[in-house]
C-alpha positions as YAML, in Angstrom:
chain: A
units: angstrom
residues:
- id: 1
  name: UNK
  ca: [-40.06, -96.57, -32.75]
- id: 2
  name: UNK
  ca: [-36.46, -96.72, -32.32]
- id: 3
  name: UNK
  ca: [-34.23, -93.27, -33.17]
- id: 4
  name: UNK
  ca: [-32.53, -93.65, -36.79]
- id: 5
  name: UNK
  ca: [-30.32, -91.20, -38.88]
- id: 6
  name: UNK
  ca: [-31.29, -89.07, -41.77]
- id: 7
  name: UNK
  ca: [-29.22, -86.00, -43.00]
- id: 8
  name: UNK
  ca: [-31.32, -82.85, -43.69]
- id: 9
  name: UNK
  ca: [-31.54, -79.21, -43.21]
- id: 10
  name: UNK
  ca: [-31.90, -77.78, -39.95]
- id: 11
  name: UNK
  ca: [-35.35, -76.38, -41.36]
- id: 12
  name: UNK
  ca: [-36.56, -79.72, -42.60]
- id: 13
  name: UNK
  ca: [-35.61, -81.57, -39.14]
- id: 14
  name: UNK
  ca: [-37.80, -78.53, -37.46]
- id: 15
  name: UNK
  ca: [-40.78, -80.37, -39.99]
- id: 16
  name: UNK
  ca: [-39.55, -84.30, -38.77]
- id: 17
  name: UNK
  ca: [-41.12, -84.28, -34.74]
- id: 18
  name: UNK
  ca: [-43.87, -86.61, -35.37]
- id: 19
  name: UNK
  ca: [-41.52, -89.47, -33.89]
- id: 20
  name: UNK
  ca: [-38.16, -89.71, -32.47]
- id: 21
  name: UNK
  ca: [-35.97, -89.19, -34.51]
- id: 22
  name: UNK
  ca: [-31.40, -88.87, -34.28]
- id: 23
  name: UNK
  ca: [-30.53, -86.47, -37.03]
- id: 24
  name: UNK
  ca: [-26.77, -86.41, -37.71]
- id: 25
  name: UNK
  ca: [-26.22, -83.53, -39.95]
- id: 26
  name: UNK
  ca: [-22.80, -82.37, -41.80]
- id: 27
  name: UNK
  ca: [-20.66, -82.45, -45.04]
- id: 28
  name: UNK
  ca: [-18.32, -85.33, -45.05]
- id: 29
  name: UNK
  ca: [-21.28, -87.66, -45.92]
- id: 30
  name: UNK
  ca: [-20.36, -90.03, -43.03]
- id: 31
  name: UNK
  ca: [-22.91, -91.06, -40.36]
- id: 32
  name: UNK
  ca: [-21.66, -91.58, -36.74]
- id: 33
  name: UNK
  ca: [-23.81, -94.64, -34.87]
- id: 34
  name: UNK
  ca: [-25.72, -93.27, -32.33]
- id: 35
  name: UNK
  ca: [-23.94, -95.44, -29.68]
- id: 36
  name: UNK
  ca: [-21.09, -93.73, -29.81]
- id: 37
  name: UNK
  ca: [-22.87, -90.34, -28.32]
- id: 38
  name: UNK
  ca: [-22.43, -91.72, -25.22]
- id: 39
  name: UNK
  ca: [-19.54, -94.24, -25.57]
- id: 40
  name: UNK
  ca: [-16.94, -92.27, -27.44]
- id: 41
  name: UNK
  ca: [-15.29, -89.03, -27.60]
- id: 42
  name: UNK
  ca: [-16.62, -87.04, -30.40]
- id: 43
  name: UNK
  ca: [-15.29, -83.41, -31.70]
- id: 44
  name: UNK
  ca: [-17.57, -81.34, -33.55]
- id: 45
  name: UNK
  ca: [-15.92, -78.74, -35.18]
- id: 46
  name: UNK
  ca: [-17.61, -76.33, -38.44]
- id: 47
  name: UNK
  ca: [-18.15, -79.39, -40.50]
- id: 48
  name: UNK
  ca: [-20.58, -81.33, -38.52]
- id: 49
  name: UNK
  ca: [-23.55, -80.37, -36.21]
- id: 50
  name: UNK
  ca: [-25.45, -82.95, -33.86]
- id: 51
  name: UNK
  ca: [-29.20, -82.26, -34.09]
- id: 52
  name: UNK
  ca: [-31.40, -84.52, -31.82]
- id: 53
  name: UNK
  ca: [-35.25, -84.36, -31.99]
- id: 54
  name: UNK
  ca: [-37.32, -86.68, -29.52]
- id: 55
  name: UNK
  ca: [-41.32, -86.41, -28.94]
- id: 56
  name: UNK
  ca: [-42.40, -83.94, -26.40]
- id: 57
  name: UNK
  ca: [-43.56, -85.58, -23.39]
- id: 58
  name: UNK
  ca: [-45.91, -83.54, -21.36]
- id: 59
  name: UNK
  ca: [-44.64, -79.59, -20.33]
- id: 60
  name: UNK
  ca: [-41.06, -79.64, -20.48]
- id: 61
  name: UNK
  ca: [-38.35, -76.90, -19.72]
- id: 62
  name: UNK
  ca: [-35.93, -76.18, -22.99]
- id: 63
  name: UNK
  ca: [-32.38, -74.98, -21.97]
- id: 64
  name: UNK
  ca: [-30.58, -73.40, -24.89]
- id: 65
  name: UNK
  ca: [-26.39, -72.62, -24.09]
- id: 66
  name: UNK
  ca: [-24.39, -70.41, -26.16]
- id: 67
  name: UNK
  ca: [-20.77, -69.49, -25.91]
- id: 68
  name: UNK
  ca: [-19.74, -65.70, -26.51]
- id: 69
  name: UNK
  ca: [-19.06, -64.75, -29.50]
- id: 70
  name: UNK
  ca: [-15.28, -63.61, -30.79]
- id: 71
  name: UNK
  ca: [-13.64, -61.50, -28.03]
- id: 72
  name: UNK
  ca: [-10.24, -59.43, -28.53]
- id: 73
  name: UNK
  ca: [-7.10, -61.16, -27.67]
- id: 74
  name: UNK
  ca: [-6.45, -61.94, -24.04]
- id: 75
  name: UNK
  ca: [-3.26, -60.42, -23.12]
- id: 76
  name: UNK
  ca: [-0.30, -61.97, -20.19]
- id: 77
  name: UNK
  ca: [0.09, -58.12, -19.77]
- id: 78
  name: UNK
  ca: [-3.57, -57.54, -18.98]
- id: 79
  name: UNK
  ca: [-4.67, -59.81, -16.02]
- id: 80
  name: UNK
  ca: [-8.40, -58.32, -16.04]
- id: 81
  name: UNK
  ca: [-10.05, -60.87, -18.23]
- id: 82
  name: UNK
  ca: [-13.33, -60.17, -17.44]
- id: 83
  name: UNK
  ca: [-13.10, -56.67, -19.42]
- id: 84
  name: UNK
  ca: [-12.28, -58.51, -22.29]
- id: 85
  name: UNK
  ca: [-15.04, -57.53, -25.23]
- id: 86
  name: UNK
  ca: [-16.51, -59.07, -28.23]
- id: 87
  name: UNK
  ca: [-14.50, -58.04, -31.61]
- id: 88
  name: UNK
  ca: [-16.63, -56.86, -34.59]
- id: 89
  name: UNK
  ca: [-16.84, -59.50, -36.20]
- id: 90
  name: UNK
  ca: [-17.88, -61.44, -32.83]
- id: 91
  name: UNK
  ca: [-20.80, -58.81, -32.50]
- id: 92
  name: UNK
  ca: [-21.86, -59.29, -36.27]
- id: 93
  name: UNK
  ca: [-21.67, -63.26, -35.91]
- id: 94
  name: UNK
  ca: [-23.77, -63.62, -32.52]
- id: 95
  name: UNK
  ca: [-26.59, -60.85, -34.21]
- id: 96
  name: UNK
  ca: [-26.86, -63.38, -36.99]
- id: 97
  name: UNK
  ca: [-27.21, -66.11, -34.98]
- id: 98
  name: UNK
  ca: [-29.85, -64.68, -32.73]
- id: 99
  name: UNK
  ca: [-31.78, -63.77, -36.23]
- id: 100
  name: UNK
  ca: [-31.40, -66.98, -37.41]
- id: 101
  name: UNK
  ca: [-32.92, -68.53, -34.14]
- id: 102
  name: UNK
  ca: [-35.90, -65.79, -34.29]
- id: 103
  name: UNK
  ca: [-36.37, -66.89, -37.60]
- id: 104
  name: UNK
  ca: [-37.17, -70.46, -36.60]
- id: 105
  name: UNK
  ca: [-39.32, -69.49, -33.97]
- id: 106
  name: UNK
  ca: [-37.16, -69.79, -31.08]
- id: 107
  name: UNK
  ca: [-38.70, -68.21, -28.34]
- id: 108
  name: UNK
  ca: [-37.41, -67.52, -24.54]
- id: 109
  name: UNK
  ca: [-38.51, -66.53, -21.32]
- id: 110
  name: UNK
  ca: [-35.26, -66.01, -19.57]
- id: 111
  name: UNK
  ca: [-31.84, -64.97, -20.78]
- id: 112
  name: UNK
  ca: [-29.03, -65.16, -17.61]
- id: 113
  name: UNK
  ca: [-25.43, -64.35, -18.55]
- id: 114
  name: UNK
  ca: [-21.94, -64.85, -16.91]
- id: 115
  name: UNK
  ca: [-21.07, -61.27, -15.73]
- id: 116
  name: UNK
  ca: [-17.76, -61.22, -18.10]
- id: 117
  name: UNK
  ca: [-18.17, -58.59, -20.31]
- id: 118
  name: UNK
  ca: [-17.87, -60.56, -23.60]
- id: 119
  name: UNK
  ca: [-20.70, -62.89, -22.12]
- id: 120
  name: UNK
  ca: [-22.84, -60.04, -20.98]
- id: 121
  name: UNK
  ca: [-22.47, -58.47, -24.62]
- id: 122
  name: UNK
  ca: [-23.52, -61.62, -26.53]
- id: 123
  name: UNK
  ca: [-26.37, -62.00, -24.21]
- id: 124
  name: UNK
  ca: [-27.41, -57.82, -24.78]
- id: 125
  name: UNK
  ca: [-27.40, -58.87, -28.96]
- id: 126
  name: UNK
  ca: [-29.31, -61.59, -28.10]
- id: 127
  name: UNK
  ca: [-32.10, -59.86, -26.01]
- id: 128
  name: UNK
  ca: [-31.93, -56.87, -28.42]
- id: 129
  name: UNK
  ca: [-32.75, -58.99, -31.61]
- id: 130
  name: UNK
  ca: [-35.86, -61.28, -29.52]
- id: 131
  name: UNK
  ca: [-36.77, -57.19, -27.94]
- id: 132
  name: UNK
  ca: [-36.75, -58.80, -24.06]
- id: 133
  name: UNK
  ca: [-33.77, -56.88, -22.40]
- id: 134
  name: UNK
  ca: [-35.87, -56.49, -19.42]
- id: 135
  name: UNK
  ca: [-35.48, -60.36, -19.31]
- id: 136
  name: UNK
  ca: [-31.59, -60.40, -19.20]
- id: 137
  name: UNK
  ca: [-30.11, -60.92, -16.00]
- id: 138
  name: UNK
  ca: [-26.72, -61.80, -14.98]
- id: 139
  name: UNK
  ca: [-25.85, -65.16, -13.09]
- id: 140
  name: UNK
  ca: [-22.12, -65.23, -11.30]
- id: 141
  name: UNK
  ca: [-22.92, -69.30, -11.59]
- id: 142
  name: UNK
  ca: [-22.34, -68.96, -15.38]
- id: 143
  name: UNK
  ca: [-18.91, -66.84, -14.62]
- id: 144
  name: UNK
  ca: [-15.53, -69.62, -15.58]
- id: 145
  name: UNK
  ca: [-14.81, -70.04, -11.49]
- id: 146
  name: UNK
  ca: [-19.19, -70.36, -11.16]
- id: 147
  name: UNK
  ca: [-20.35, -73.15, -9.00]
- id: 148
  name: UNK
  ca: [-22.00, -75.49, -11.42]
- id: 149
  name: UNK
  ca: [-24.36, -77.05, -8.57]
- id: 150
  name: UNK
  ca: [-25.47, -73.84, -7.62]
- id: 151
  name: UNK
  ca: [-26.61, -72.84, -11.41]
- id: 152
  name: UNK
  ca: [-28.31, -76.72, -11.24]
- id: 153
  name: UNK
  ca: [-30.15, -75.32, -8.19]
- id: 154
  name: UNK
  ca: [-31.10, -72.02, -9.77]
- id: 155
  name: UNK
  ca: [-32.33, -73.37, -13.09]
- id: 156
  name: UNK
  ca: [-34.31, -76.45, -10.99]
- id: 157
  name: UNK
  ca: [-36.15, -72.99, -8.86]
- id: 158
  name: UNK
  ca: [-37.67, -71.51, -12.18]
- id: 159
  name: UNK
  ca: [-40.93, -72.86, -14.02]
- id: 160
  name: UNK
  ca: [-41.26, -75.92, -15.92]
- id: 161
  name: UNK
  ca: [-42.66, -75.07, -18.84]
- id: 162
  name: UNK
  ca: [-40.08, -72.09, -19.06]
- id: 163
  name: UNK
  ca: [-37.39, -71.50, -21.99]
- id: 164
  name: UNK
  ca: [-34.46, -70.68, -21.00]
- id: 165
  name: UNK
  ca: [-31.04, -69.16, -22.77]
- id: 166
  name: UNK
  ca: [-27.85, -69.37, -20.80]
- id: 167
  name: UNK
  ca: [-24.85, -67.58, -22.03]
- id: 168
  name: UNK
  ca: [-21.51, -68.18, -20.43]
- id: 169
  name: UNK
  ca: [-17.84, -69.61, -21.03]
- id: 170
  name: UNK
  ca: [-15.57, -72.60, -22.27]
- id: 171
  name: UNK
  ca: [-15.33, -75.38, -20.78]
- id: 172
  name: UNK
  ca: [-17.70, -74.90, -18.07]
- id: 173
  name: UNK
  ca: [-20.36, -75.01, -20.58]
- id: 174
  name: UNK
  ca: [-19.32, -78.21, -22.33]
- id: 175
  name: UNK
  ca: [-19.12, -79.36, -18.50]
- id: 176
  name: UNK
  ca: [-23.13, -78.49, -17.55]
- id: 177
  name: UNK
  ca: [-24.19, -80.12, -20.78]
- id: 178
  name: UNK
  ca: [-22.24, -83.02, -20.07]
- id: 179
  name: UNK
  ca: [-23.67, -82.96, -16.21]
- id: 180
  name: UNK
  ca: [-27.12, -82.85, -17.95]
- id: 181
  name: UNK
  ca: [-26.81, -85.31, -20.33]
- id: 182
  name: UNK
  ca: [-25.17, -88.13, -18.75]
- id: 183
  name: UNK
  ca: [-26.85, -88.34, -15.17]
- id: 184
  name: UNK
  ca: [-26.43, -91.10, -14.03]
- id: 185
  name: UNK
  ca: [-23.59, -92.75, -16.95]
- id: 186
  name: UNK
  ca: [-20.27, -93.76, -16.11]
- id: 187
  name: UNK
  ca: [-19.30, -92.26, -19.67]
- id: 188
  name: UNK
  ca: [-19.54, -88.65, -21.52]
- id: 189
  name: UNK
  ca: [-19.19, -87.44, -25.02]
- id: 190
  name: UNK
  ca: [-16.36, -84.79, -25.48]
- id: 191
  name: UNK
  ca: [-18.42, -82.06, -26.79]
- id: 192
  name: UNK
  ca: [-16.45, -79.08, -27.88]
- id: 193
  name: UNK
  ca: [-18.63, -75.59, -28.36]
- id: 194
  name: UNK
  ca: [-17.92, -73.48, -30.75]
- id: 195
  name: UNK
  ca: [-17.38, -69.49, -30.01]
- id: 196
  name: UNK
  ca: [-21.36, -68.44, -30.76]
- id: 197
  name: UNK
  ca: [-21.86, -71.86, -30.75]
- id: 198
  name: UNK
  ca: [-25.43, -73.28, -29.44]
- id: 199
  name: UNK
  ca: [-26.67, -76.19, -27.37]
- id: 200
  name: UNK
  ca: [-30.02, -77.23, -27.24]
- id: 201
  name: UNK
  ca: [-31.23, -79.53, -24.29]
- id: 202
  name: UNK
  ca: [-34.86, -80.89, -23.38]
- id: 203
  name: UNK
  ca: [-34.95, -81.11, -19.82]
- id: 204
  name: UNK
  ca: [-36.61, -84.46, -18.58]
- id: 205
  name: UNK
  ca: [-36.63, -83.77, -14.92]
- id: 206
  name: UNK
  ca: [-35.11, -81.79, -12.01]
- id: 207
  name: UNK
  ca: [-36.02, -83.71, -9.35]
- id: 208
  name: UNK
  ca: [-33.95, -85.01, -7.81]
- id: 209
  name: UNK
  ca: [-31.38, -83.69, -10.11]
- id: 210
  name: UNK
  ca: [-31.40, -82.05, -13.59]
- id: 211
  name: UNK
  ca: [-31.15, -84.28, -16.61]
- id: 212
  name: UNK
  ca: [-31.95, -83.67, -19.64]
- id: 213
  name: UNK
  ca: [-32.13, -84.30, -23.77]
- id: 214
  name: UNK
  ca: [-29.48, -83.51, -25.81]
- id: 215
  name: UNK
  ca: [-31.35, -82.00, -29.27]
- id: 216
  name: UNK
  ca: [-28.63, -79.36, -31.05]
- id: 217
  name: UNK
  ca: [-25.28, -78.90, -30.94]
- id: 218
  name: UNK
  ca: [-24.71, -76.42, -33.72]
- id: 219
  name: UNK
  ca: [-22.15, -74.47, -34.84]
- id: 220
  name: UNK
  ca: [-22.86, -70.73, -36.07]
- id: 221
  name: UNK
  ca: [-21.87, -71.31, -39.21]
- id: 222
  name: UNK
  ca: [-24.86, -74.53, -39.44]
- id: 223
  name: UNK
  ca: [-27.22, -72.24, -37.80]
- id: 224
  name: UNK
  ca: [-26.82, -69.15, -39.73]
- id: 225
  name: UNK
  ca: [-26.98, -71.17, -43.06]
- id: 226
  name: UNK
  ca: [-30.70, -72.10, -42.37]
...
C-alpha cells in the first residue's frame, strides 16, 4: 500500500498502524507532498508537527531524541556553558512532556544524556516521571563537541529490541537524525528541533551502519496537547 496523508490527532494516529501510513499534522490546513521530506528543506516550527507511522517489521530498536528544555540566558561574561540550567518554566514544560509521553504508553529502557547540566536536568524530569533513574546515564557523545560516530557505535552495541531516549543539544541533534535518516541520500531535510522538542525514529538496521525511520517530529506544544 503506498504511504498517503491524513490530518489527525496524535492519539488517533497512535489507533492508524494497521498499514503505512505519512501523517502530516498541523493548523494551516496545508499538506506538504511527501517527496519533499527528502528533497526540500522544511522548517517545522509550533504550527506543524511531522508524524510518520510505518508497519513494524520484525524486533526493531525505537530511538526517541529530545532537546533540553528552556535554560537561563547564556552570558559573553560567563564562558562555563555547561553550568547553564533549565529555567522554571523549562522544568515545568519538559515534566509535561514526559507525562504526556507516559500517557501514551511510551516506554524506555535506556535514557543517556549529554553531561551539560541543562541536558542532564531534562533527562532527571524525564526518568523521575517514567520512575527509572537508575536507568539514566550520561554519554559525553551527546555533549555539542560529542563525536557523532562514536554515539552511532554506542547505540549499534545495545539490544535490538531496546527503547532508547537520548537527550542532548542543538544542532548536533538535528545532525544524528539527519545521519539516520538519509543513509545513503545525496539530500537531507532541514529539520529544526524545538527546545523540549521530540524525535521519534524506527531503527531499520545497524549493520553496517545505523539507519533508521523517521516517525515524530513534534513540538511540545503538539505533544502536550494530546
Amino acid at each position: 500500500m503506498k504511504p498517503y496523508l491524513i490530518q489527525c490527532s496524535l492519539r488517533a494516529a497512535e489507533n492508524c498502524c494497521k498499514n503505512g501510513i505519512v501523517i502530516l499534522d498541523f493548523f494551516l490546513n496545508m499538506f506538504i507532498p511527501t517527496a519533499l521530506l527528502y528533497d526540500a528543506n522544511i522548517q517545522v516550527n509550533r504550527y506543524i508537527v511531522l508524524y510518520v507511522i510505518t508497519p513494524t517489521l520484525g524486533i526493531t530498536m525505537e530511538l526517541f531524541i529530545l532537546r533540553h528544555g528552556e535554560a537561563g540566558q547564556r552570558l559573553s561574561s560567563n564562558p562555563n556553558d555547561r553550568q547553564r540550567s533549565l529555567t522554571a518554566n523549562g522544568k515545568e514544560e519538559v515534566t509535561e512532556v514526559a507525562k504526556a509521553l507516559k500517557k501514551i504508553g511510551i516506554k524506555f529502557d535506556l535514557i543517556a544524556s549529554s553531561p551539560l547540566k541543562r541536558a542532564y536536568e531534562t533527562a532527571a524530569i524525564v526518568a523521575n516521571v517514567f520512575k527509572m533513574s537508575k536507568k539514566l546515564k550520561t554519554w559525553s557523545e551527546l555533549a555539542p563537541e560529542g563525536v557523532r560516530l562514536e554515539l552511532y557505535r554506542k547505540i549499534c552495541r545495545l539490544r535490538q529490541e531496546y527503547s532508547i531516549l537520548l537527550v542532548g543539544h542543538e544542532p548536533q541533534l538535528s545532525e544524528i537524525v539527519n545521519d539516520i535518516i538519509h543513509t545513503g541520500r545525496s539530500k537531507s531535510a532541514k529539520i529544526v528541533l524545538r527546545k523540549a522538542g521530540l524525535v521519534r525514529i524506527r531503527v531499520i538496521t545497524s549493520n553496517p551502519v545505523l539507519c533508521g525511520e523517521l516517525r515524530w517530529l513534534l513540538t511540545p506544544k503538539i505533544l502536550t496537547s494530546t
